[in-house]
C-alpha positions in Angstrom: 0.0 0.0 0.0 2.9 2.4 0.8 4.7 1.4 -2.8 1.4 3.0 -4.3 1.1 6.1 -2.2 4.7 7.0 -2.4 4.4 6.3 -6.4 0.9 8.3 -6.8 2.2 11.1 -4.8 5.5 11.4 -6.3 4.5 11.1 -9.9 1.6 13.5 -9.0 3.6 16.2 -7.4 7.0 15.6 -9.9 4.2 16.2 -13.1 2.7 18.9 -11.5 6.2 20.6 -11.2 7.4 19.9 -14.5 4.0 21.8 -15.9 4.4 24.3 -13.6 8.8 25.0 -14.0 8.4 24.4 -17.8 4.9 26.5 -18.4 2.9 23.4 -20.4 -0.3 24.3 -19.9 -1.7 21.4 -18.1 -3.6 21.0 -15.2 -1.3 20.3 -11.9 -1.6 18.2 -8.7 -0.1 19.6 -6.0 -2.9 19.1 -3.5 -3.7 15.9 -4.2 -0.1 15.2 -2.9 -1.0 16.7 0.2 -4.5 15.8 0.4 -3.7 12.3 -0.1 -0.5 11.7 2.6 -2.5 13.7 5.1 -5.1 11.1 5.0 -3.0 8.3 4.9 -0.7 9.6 8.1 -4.1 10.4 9.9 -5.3 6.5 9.1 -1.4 5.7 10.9 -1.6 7.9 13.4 -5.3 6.1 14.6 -4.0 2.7 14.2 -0.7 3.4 16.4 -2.7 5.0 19.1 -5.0 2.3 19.0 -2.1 -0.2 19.6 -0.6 1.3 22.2 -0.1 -0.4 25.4 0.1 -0.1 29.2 1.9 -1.7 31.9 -0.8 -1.0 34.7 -1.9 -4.5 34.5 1.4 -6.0 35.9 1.9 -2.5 38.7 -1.8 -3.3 39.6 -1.1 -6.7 40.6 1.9 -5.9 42.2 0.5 -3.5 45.0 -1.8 -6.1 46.2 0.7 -7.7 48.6 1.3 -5.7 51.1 4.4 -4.0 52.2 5.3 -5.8 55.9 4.4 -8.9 58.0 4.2 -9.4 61.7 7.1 -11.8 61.7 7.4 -13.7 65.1 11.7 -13.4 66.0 13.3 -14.5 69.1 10.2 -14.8 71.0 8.6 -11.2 69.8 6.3 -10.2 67.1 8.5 -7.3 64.6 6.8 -6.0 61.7 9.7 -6.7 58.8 9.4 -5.7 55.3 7.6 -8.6 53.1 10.4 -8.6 50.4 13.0 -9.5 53.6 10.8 -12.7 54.4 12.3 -16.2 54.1 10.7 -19.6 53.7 10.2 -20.8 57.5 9.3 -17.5 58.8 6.6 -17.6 61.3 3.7 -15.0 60.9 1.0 -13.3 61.9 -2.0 -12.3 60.2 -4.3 -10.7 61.7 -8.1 -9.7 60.9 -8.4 -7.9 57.7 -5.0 -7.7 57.0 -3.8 -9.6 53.9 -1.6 -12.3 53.9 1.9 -11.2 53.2 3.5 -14.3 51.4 2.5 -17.9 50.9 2.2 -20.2 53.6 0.5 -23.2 55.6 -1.5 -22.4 58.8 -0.2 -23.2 62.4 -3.0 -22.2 64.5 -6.1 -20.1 64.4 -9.4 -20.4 62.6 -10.8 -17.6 60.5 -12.3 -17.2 56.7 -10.0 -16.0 53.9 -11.5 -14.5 50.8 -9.5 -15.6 47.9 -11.5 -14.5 45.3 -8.7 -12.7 43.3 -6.9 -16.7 42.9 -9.6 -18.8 42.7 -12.6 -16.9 41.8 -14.7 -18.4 44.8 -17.1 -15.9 45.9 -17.4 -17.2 49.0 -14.2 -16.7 52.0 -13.0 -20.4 52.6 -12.5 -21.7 55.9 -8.9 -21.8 57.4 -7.7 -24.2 60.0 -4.2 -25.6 61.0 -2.7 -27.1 58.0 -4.5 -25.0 55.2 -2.8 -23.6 53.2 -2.7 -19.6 52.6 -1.6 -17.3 49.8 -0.4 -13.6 49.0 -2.6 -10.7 49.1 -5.7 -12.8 49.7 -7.6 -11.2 52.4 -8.1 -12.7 56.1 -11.3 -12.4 57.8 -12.4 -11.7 61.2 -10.3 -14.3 62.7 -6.3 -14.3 63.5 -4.1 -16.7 61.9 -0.7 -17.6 62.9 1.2 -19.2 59.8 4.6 -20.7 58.4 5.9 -18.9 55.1 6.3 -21.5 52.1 6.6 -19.9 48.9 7.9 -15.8 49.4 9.5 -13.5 46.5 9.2 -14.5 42.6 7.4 -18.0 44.4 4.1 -16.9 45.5 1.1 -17.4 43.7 0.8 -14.1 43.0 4.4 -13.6 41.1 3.6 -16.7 39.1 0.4 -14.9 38.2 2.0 -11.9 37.3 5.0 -13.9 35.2 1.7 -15.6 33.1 0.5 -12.1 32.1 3.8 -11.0 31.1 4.1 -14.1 28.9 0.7 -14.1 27.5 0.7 -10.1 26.5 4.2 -10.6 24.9 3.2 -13.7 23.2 0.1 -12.0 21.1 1.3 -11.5 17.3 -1.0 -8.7 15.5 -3.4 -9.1 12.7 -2.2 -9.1 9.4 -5.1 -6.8 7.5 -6.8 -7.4 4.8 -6.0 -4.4 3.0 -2.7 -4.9 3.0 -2.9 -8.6 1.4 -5.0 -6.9 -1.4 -2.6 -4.6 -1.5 0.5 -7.3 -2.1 -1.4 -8.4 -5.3 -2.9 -5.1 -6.8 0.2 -2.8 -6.2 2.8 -4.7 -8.3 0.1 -5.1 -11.1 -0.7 -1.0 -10.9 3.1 -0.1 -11.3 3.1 -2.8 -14.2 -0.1 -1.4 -15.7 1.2 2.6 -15.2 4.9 1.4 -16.2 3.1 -0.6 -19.6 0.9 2.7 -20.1 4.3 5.2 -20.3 6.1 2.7 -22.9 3.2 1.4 -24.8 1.9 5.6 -25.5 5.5 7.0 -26.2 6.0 4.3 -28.6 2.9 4.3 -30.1 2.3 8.3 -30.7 5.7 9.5 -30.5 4.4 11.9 -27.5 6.5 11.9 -24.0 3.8 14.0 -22.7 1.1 12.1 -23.7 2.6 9.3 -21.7 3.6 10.8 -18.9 -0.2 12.0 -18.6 -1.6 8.6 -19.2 1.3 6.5 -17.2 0.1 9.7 -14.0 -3.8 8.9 -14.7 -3.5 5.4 -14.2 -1.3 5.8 -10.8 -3.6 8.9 -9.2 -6.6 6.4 -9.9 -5.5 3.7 -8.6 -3.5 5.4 -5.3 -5.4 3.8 -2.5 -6.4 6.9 -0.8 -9.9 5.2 0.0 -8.1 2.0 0.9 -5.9 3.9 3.5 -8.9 5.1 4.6 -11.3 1.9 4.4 -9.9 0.3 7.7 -9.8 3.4 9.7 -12.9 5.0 9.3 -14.7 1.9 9.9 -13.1 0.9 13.1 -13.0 4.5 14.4 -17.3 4.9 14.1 -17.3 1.5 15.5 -15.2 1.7 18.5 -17.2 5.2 18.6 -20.7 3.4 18.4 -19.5 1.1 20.7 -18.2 3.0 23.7 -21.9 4.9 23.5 -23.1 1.2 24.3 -20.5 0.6 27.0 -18.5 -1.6 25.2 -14.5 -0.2 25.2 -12.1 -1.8 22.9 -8.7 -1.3 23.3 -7.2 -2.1 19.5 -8.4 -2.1 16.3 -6.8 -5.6 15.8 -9.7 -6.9 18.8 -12.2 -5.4 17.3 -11.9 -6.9 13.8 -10.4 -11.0 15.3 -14.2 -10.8 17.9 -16.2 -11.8 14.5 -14.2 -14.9 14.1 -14.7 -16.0 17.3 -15.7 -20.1 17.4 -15.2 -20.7 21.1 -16.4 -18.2 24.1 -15.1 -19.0 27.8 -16.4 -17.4 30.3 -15.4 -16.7 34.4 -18.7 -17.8 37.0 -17.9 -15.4 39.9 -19.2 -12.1 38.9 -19.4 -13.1 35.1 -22.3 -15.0 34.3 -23.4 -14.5 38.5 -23.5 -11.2 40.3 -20.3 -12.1 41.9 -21.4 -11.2 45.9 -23.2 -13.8 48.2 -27.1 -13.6 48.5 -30.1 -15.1 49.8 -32.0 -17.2 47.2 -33.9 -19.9 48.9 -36.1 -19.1 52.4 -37.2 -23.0 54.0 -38.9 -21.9 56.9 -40.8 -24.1 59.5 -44.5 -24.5 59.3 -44.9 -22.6 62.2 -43.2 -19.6 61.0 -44.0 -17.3 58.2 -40.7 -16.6 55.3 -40.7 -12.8 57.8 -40.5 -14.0 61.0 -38.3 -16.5 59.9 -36.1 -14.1 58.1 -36.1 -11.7 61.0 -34.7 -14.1 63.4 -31.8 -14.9 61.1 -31.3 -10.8 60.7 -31.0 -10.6 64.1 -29.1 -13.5 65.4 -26.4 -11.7 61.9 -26.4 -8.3 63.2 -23.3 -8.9 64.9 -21.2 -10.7 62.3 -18.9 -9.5 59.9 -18.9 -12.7 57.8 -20.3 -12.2 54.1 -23.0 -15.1 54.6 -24.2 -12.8 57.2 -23.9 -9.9 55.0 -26.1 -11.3 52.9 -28.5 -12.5 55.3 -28.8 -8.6 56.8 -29.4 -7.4 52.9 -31.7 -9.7 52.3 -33.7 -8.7 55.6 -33.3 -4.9 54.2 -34.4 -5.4 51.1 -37.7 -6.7 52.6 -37.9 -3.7 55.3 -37.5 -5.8 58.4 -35.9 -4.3 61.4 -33.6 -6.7 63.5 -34.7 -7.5 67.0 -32.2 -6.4 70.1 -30.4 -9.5 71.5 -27.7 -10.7 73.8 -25.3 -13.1 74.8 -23.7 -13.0 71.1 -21.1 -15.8 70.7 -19.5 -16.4 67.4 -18.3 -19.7 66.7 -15.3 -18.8 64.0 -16.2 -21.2 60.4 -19.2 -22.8 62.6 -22.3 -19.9 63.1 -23.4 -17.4 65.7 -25.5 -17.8 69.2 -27.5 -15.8 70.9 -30.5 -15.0 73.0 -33.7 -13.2 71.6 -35.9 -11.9 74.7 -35.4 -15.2 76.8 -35.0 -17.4 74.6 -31.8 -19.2 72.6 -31.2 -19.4 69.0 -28.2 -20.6 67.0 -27.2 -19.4 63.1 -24.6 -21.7 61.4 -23.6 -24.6 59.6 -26.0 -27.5 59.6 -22.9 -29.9 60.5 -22.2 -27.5 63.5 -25.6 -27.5 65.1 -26.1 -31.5 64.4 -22.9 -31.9 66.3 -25.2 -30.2 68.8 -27.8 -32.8 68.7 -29.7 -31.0 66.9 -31.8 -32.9 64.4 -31.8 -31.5 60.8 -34.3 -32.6 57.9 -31.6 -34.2 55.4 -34.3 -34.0 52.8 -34.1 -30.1 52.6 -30.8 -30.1 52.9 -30.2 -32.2 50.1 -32.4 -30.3 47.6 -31.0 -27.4 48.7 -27.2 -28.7 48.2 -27.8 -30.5 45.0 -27.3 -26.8 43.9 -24.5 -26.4 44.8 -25.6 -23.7 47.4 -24.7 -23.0 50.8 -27.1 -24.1 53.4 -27.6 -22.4 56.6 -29.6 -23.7 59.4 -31.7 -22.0 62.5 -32.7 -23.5 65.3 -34.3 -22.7 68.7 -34.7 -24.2 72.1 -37.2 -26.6 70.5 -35.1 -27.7 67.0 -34.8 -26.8 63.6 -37.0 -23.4 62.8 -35.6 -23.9 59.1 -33.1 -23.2 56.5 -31.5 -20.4 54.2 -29.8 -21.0 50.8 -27.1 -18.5 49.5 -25.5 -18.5 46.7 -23.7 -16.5 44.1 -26.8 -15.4 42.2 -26.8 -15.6 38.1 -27.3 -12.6 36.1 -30.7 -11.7 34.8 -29.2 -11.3 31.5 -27.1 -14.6 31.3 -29.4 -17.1 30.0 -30.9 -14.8 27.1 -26.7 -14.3 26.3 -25.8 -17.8 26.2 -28.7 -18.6 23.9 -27.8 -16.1 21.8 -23.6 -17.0 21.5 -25.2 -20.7 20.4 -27.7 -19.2 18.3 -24.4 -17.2 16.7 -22.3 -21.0 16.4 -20.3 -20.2 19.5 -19.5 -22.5 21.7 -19.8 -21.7 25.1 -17.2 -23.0 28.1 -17.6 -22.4 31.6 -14.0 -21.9 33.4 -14.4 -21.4 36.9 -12.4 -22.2 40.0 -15.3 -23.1 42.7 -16.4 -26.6 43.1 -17.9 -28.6 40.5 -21.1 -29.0 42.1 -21.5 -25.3 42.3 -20.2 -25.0 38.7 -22.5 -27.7 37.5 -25.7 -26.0 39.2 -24.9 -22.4 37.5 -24.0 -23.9 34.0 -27.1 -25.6 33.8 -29.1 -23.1 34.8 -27.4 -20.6 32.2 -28.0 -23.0 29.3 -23.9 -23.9 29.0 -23.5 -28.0 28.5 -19.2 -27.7 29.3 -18.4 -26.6 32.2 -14.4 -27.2 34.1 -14.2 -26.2 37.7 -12.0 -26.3 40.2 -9.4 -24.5 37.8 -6.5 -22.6 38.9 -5.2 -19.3 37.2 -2.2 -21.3 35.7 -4.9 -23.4 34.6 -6.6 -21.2 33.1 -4.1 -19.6 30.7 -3.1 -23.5 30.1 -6.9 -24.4 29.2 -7.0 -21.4 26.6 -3.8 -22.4 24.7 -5.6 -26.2 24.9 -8.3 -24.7 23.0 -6.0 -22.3 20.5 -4.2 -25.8 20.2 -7.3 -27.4 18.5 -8.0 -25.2 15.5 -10.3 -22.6 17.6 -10.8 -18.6 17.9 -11.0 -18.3 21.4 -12.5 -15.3 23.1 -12.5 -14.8 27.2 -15.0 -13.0 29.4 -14.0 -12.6 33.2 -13.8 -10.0 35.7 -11.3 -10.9 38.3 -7.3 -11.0 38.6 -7.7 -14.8 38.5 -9.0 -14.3 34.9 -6.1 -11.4 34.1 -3.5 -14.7 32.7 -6.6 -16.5 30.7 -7.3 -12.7 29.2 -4.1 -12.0 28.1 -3.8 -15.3 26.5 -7.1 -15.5 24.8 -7.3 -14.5 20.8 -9.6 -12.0 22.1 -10.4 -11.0 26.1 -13.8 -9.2 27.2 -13.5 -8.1 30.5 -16.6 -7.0 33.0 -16.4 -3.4 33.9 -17.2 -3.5 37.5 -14.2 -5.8 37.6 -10.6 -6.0 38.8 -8.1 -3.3 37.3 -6.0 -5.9 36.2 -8.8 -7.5 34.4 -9.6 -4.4 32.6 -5.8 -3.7 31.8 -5.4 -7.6 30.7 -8.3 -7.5 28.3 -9.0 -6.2 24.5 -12.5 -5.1 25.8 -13.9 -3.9 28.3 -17.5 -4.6 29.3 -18.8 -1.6 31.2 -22.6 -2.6 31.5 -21.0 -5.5 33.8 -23.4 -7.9 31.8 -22.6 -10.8 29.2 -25.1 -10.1 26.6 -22.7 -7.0 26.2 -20.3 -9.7 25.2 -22.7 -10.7 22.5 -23.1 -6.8 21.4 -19.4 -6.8 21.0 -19.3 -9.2 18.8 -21.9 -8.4 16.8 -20.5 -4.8 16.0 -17.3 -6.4 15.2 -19.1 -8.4 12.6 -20.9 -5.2 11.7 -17.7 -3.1 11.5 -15.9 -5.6 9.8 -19.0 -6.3 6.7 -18.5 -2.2 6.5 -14.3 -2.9 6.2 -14.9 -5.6 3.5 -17.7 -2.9 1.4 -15.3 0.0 1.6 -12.5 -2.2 0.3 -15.3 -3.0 -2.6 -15.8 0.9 -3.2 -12.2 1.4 -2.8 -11.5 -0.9 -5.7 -14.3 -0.8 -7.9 -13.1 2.5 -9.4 -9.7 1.4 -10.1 -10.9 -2.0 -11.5 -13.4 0.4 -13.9 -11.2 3.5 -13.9 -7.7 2.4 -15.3 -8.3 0.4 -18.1 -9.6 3.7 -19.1 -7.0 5.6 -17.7 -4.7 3.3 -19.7 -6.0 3.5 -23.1 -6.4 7.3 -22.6 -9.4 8.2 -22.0 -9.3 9.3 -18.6 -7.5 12.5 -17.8 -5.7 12.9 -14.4 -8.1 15.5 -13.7 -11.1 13.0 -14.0 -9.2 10.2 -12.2 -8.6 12.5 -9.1 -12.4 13.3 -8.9 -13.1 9.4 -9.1 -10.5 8.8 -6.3 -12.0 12.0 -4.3 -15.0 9.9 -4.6 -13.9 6.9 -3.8 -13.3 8.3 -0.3 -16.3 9.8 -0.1 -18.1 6.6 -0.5 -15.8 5.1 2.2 -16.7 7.0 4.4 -20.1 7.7 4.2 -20.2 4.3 4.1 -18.7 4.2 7.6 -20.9 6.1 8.7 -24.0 3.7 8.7 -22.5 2.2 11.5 -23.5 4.4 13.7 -27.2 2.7 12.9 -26.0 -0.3 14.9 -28.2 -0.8 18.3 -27.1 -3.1 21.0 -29.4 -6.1 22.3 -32.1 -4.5 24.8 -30.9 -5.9 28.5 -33.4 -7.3 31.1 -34.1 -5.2 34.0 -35.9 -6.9 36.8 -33.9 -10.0 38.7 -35.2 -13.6 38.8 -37.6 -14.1 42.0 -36.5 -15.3 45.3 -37.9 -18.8 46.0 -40.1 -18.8 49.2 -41.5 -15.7 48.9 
């Protein structure tokens, strides 16, 4: 494409001042010189900035360890810089702090959210012998731990390393312009070069010629193919961003049509990502509200998500918790507590059987088959009931996945929770392959398995656990309301939270790539019409410049339709709350 503009524009602006130095009389083209590389540096200029990248995503990931430990030396605790830790170190972590470097649990109980790793909504219970990692977040409890893995061998380093690797390893589109342009260019200079000999042999006329030999080169320059790609992607990415869908390069934009296989995160993907009541299994003698209220209140003094969820719930329906006392937390088991005179306990259903209470293992096992967590109340006289909570799927995911299939996509569910929660949320979304209990290194790893077979792979997640399986995905969608280093790791970024923006996406790269493939047609079709005429002379420069001028024109009017694209209409009101 260059070979042509550097030709046109030379020959154009050499003629033009040969007529002009030597007085001939003929017309001159000076400012389609300068028209035509202003356009063609502008079309440069778009595609460089649009390829431009940051390192935020590795600095982001980086500042989630934190900076120094409570190290336990010579019988004291001393708070020691993190990067000064060695393997065997004793530490102590203590509520809401985050855990400095990897390690293995000595004593204490608490719950550590490790979202950002494994992309488990829910904070896993940690007791002597777990297992701990970097820049996770402890709980309400205190843990005292033994450092395994510190430096470039956490978790979190090897994460980081995997989106070095995967950004580095992406190889850029090779446009269909420019393979046009490999075949037509050589046959215009043959056709201009064929045009000069075959005219000054055949009338004698050097002028003549040179006129004919510039007509056939100012048609053909590929001012409207320079500007084919640009203008396209520009109104698209523009019409896009008005439907909260951010693409980082051109290159994403145009690979998202040709995606065959989509995988997509669970936590806070295709669910809400935050804990929340779905199912309310009340005892006959109490009502789903007076049942609810007595879980609010027993909550009202824990800082544990479950109960976080419990207390929304509550608010959501306007009930007020009761005053109580005697609150006693049992860390990982429930809560206890008296309501007017007499005693309730809030907790696991294995804790309060191991109280002799008796449970009915019928609702627990419907409520458990999927793949929910099961909370159980009792009173002084047994069971009162049981609340389910569970990462709750988006309105909108269902409609999205019908539509991916209803595109030929193949959908994949990549998650890192357990497969009985991953099974339970992949059917109910309509997605028939499902892999849990994946790590991030395993993620990345699946995606190249995939790439490895023949597929386009695309990638829709939201957390830092997703960040290596972005980066190494053909192209990476990532949910607004996500992590930073999500958003820095992916092509795209999903503002509306919401995977049928996923779908939008790649139906305006379809869009915006149909309007690519017509303005190449426009581009060409007055070069395949305009130098054979051009050629055998009868098409002045003069007329050839209007036909490119309007060549351009056509592009980009044509580009402009685009901004006629609409994005699918989105549900608004959630699915109901069983028993209610």
């Amino acid at each position: 494409m260059d070979v042509l503009v550097a030709l046109g524009t030379s020959m154009a602006y050499l003629y033009s001042t040969a007529v002009t130095v030597l007085g001939l009389g003929e017309h001159v083209y000076f400012e389609a010189s300068a028209s035509i590389i202003t356009l063609v540096l502008l079309g440069k200029l778009l595609e460089a900035r649009a390829k431009s990248k940051t390192s935020g995503a590795i600095e982001a990931l980086m500042k989630l360890q934190p900076k120094t430990a409570h190290v336990e030396q010579d019988g004291d605790v001393k708070d020691i810089e993190v990067a000064r830790m060695k393997v065997g170190d004793v530490f102590i972590v203590r509520p809401g702090e985050s855990i400095p470097v990897d390690g293995r649990v000595l004593s204490g109980t608490s719950s550590v959210n490790e979202s950002m790793l494994t992309g488990e909504s829910l904070p896993l219970l940690k007791e002597a012998n777990a297992k701990v990692f970097a820049a996770t977040l402890n709980g309400m409890g205190m843990l005292r731990c033994k450092a395994v893995g510190v430096g470039s061998h956490t978790a979190l380093a090897h994460i980081v390393r995997l989106v070095e690797a995967a950004q580095g390893s992406k190889a850029p589109i090779q446009r269909l312009a420019d393979r046009i342009s490999g075949i037509f260019v050589p046959v215009v200079v043959g056709i201009a070069v064929l045009t000069f000999v075959g005219w000054w042999l055949f009338s004698g006329e050097f002028t003549q010629a040179l006129i004919n030999a510039v007509a056939v080169l100012v048609i053909a320059c590929p001012c409207a193919l320079g500007l084919g790609t640009p203008t396209a992607i520009m109104v698209g990415t523009g019409r896009g961003a008005q439907a909260g869908i951010l693409v980082k390069n051109a290159q994403a934009l145009e690979r998202a049509q040709k995606i065959t296989t989509l995988v997509v995160d669970k936590t806070g993907t295709l669910t809400e990502g935050r804990p929340a009541v779905t199912d309310l299994v009340p005892a006959a003698s109490l009502s789903p509200q007076e049942f609810l209220k007595l879980a609010a209140t027993l909550e009202q003094g824990s800082e544990h998500p479950l109960s976080r969820a419990i207390l929304d719930k509550a608010a959501e329906a306007g009930i007020q918790p009761s005053a109580l006392r005697d609150f006693r937390a049992e860390p990982g088991q429930g809560v206890s507590a008296r309501i007017g005179d007499e005693p309730y306990r809030l907790g696991s259903p294995g804790w309060l059987e191991s109280l002799g209470i008796p449970l009915d293992q019928d609702a627990l096992a419907n409520l458990r088959r999927s793949g929910k967590t099961v909370v159980a109340l009792a009173g002084q006289g047994g069971a009162l009931g049981y609340l389910a909570i569970a990462d709750r799927l988006r309105p909108s995911s269902r409609q999205a996945v019908a539509k991916l299939h209803g595109l030929g996509i193949h959908v994949i569910m990549l998650t890192g929770d357990n497969a009985a929660t991953a099974e339970a949320i992949a059917r109910d979304a309509g997605i028939r392959q499902f892999i849990a209990d994946v790590l991030p290194q395993e993620k990345a790893a699946k995606i190249r398995e995939l790439q490895a077979g023949g597929r386009v792979v695309g990638m829709v997640g939201d957390g830092i656990n997703d960040a290596p399986a972005l980066a190494a995905a053909d192209v990476s969608f990532a949910i607004g309301a996500g992590s930073d280093i999500a958003l820095e790791a992916a092509d795209v970024t999903l503002m509306n939270s919401d995977l049928l923006t996923a779908v939008d996406a790649i139906a305006l790269s379809k869009a915006t790539l149909a309007k690519i493939k017509q303005n190449l047609f426009f581009a060409f079709i007055y070069n395949i019409l305009g130098i054979p005429l051009a050629a055998v002379g009868m098409l002045n420069p003069v007329i050839a410049g209007a036909a490119m001028a309007m060549s351009s024109v056509s592009v980009v009017t044509n580009s402009l339709l685009l901004r006629r694209w609409q994005p699918e209409p989105k549900p608004l009101q959630p699915p109901p709350l069983k028993g209610e």
